[in-house]
C-alpha positions as CSV (number, residue, x, y, z in Angstrom):
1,X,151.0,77.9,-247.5
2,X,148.8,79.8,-244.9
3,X,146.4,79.8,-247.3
4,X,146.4,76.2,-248.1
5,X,146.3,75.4,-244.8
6,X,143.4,77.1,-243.9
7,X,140.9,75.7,-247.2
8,X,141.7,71.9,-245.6
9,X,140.9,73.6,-242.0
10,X,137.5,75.2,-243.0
11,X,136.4,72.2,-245.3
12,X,136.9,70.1,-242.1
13,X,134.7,72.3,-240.1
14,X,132.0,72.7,-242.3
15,X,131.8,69.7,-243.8
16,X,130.8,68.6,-239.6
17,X,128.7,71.5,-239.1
18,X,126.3,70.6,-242.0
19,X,126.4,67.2,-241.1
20,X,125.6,67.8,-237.5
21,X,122.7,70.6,-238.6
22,X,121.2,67.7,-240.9
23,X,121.0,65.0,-238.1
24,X,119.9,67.4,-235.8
25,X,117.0,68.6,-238.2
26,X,117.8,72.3,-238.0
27,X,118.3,72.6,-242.0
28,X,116.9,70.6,-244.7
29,X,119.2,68.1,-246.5
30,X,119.3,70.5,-249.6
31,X,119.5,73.9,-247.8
32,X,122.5,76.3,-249.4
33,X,125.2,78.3,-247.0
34,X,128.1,80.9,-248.4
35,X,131.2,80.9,-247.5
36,X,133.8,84.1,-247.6
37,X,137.1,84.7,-247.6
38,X,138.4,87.5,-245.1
39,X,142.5,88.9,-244.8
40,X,143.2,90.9,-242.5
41,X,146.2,92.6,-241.2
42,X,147.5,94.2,-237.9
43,X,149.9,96.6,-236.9
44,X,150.1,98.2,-233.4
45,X,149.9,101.6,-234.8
46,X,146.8,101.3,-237.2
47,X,145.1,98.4,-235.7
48,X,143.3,96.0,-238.3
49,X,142.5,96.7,-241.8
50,X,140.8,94.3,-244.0
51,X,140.0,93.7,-247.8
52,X,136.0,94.2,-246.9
53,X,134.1,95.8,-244.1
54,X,134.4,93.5,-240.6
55,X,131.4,92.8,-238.2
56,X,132.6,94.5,-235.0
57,X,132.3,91.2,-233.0
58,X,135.3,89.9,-235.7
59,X,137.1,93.0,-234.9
60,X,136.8,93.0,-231.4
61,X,137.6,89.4,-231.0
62,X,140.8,89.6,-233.4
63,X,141.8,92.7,-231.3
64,X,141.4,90.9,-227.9
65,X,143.2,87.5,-229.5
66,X,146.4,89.1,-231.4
67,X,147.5,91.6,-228.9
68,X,146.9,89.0,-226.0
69,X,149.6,86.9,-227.3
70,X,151.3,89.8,-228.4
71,X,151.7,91.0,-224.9
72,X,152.7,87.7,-223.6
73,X,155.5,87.2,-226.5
74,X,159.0,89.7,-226.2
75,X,160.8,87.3,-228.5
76,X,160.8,86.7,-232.0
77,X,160.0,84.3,-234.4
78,X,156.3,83.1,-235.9
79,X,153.4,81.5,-234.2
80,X,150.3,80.7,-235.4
81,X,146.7,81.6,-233.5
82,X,143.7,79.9,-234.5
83,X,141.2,81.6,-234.7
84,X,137.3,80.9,-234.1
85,X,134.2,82.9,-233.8
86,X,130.1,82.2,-233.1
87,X,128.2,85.0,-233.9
88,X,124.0,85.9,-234.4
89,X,121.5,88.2,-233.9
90,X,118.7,85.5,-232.8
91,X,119.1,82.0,-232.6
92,X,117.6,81.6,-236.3
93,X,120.7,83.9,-237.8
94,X,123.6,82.1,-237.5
95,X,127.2,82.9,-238.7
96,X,130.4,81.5,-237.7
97,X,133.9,82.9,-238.4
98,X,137.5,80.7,-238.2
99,X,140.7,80.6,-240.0
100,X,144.3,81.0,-238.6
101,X,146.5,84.3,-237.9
102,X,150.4,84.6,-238.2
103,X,151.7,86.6,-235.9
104,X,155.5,88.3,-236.7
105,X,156.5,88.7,-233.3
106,X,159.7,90.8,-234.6
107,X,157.5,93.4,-236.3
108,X,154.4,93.4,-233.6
109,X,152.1,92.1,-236.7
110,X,150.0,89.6,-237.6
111,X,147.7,88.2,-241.0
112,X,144.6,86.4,-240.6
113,X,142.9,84.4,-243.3
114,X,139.2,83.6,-242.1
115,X,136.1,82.3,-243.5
116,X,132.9,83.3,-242.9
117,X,130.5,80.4,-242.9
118,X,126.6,81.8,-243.3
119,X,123.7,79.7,-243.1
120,X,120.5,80.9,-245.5
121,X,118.5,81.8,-242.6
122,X,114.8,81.3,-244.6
123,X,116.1,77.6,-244.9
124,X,116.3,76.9,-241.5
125,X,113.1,74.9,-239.6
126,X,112.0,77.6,-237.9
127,X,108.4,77.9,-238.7
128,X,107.0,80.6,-237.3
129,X,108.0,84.2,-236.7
130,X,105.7,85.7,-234.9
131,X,106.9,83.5,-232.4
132,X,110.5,84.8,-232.0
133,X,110.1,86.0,-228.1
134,X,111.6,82.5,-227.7
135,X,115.1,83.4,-228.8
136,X,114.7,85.9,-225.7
137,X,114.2,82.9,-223.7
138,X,117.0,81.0,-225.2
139,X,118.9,83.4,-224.6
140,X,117.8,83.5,-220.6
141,X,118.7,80.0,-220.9
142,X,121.6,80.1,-221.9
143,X,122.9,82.2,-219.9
144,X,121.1,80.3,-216.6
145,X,120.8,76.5,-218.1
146,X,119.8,75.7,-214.1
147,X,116.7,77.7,-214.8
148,X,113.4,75.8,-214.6
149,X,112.0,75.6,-217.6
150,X,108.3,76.3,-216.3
151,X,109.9,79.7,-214.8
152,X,110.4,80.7,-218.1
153,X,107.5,80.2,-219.2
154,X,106.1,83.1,-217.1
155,X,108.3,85.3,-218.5
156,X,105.7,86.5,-221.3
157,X,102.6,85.5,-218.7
158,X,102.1,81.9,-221.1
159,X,101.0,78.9,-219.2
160,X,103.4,76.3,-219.7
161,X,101.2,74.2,-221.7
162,X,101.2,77.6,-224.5
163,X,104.6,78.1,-224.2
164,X,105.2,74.4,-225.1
165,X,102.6,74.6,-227.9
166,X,104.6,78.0,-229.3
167,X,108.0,76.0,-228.9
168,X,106.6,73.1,-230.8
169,X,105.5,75.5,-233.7
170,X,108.7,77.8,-234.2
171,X,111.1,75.3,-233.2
172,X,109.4,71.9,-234.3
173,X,110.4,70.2,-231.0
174,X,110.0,70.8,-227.2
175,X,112.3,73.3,-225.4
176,X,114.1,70.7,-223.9
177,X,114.3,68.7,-227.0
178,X,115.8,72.0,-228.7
179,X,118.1,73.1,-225.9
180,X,119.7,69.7,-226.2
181,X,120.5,70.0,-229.5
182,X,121.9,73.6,-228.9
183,X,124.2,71.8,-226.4
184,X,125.2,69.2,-228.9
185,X,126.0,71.8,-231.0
186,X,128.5,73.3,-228.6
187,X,129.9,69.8,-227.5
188,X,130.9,69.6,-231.3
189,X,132.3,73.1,-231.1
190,X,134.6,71.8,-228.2
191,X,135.4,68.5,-229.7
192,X,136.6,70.8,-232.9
193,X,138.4,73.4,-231.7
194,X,139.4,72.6,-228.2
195,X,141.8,69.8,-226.1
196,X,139.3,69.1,-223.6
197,X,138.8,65.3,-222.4
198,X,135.5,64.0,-223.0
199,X,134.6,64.2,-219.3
200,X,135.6,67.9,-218.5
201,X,133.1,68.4,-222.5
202,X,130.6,66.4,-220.1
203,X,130.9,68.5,-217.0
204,X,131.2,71.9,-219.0
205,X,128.2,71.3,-221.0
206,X,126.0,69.6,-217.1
207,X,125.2,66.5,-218.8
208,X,124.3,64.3,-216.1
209,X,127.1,61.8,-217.3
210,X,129.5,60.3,-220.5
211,X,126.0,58.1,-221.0
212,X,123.8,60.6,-221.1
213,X,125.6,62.6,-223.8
214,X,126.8,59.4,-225.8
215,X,123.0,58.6,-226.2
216,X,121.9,61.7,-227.7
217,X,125.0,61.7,-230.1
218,X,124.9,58.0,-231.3
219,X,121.4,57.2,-230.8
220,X,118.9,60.0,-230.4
221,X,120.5,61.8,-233.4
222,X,122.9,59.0,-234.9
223,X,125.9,61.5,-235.1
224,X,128.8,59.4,-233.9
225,X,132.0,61.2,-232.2
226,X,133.6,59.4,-235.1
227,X,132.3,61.9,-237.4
228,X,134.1,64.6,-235.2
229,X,137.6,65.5,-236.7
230,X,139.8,66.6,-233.3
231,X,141.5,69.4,-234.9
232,X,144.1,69.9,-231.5
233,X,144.4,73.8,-233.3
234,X,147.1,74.9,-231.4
235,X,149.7,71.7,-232.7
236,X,148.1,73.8,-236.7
């Protein structure tokens, strides 16, 4: 039933994610992905063990996420944890990881079934390699999104006008125009997986206001909020 229960979950989330990567222009409309199946078990005295090797992001995160609500449960019973997982090495490599875990809080042990969801990453518009000091500054961004954007410039000694010219050529867009789609990317994430209102999506994500998102989904990109399934995990 787990099982089960997990195919209809991961076809809902892909299904939006290559959806939302074709509107946005990051993939062509043909481009191929793979998707894995992962089981994994946990017991407090071995820790996890699973049918292939893990990336040490999964396992950390699984770790972190079963023995949290481990540690908050003394009862018995079942309870589900979904479970949900970005991971990449640039922003031209990207993976993503989600599924659900049962947790035996009797026994101290749970079973996860994930999928891994991997994009081909020679399909993806990225032109031009040589290039790739911008997912440094992406990065920088992402982690400062108040940053000006003529600052980081500097940070390989461009002049803004090169640094727009090398943004146009690996990412096909501006770095604004890019950053906003990274953003829509993770409002979709939120709509997904989380039970935030629209506004506190708006506020999280410093759109200026409900307008100025709405236009980018439903008219810049034509990507509705329809198209979003609200999966409310924790009611899985």
């Amino acid at each position: 039933m787990l099982e089960k229960q997990v195919s209809g979950y991961t076809d809902v989330v892909i299904e939006t994610h290559i959806a939302l990567f074709k509107a946005l222009d990051i993939v062509p409309h043909d481009f191929l992905y793979s998707v894995r199946e992962i089981q994994i078990h946990y017991h407090p005295d071995s820790g996890l063990s699973s049918n292939i090797q893990l990336n040490k992001k999964v396992i950390s995160y699984l770790t972190e996420v079963i023995e949290a609500k481990l540690d908050k449960s003394s009862g018995s019973g079942y309870s589900f944890i979904p479970l949900h997982l970005n991971f990449y090495s640039s922003f031209s490599d990207l993976s993503t990881v989600f599924g659900l875990c049962l947790i035996d809080h009797s026994a101290k042990t749970a079973l996860s079934f994930l999928h891994e969801f991997t994009l081909n990453t020679r399909q993806i518009n990225f032109n031009t390699y040589n290039l790739n000091y911008l997912d440094n500054v992406l990065l920088k961004f992402k982690l400062d999104p108040s940053v000006n954007i003529r600052n980081l410039s500097k940070i390989n000694n461009l002049s803004y006008q090169q640094f727009q010219k090398d943004c146009r050529q690996y990412f096909g867009t501006t770095f604004y125009d890019f950053t906003i789609k990274l953003k829509m990317m993770d409002v979709v994430e939120d709509l997904i997986f989380s039970k935030l209102m629209i506004k506190e999506i708006v506020y999280k994500h410093r759109f200026a206001e409900y307008s100025n998102m709405y236009k980018f989904f439903h008219r810049t990109y034509h990507f509705p909020f329809k198209n979003i399934t609200r999966l409310y995990l924790d009611k899985v």
